[in-house]
N, C-alpha and C positions, 0 to 999 in steps of 0.2 A: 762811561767810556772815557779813557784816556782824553785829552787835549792833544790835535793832529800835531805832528813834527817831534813831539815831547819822546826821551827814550822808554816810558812808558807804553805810548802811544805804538813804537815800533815794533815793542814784545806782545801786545795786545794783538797788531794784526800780524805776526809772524804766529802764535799759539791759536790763532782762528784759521790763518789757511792750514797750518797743519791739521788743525780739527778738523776741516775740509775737503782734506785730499786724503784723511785716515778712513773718515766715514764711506767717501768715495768706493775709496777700495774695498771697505768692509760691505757695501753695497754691489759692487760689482764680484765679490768671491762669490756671495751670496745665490744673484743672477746664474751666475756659470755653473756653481752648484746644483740648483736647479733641473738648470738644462740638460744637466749630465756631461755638459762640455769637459768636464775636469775629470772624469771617468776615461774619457775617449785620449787626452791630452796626456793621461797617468800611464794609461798603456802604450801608447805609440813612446811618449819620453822612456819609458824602462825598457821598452823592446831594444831603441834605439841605442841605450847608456849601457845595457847588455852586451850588444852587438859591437860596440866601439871598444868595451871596457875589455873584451876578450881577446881584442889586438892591440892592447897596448903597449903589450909587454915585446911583443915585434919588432927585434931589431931594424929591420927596413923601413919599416913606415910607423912604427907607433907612436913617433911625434906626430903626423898625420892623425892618428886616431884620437891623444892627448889633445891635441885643438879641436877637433871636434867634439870632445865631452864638456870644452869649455862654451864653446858656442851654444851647445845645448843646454848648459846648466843656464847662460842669458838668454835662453830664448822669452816667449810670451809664456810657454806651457811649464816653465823652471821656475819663472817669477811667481806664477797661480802656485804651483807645487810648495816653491818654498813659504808661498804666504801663507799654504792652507795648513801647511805642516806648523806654523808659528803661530797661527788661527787657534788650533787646536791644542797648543800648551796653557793656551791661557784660562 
């Protein structure tokens, strides 16, 4: 192990928390997976990005509808979606 303060030292614990928080996640997909939570989060996000995406092009309100596809795509259920999808490229 590096010598604390050293810039050695700083890349050594910046490449462990990311080890850290990558396994995390790769443990937590995993969980959810499981549970079927990402089934239930797959359908309700597509019903939803459906539903918005078919009034977007709506003069009156389709900005309305464009911020809500973006809030959807940040939601918790977009984050799981897009991990699982980048999960499975690899």
């Amino acid at each position: 192990m590096p010598e604390k303060g050293t810039y050695k030292w700083q890349l050594f614990s910046y490449w462990s928390d990311e080890y850290r928080q990558t396994r995390a996640d790769h443990s937590a997909y995993i969980a959810l997976n499981f549970a079927g939570a990402l089934d239930v989060c797959r359908t309700k996000l597509q019903a939803l990005m459906q539903h918005h995406s078919q009034h977007a092009a709506d003069a009156d309100c389709g900005h309305r509808h464009h911020r809500a596809i973006e809030r959807l795509q940040n939601t918790l259920s977009g984050a799981a979606m897009a991990y699982e999808s980048n999960f499975q490229r690899h």
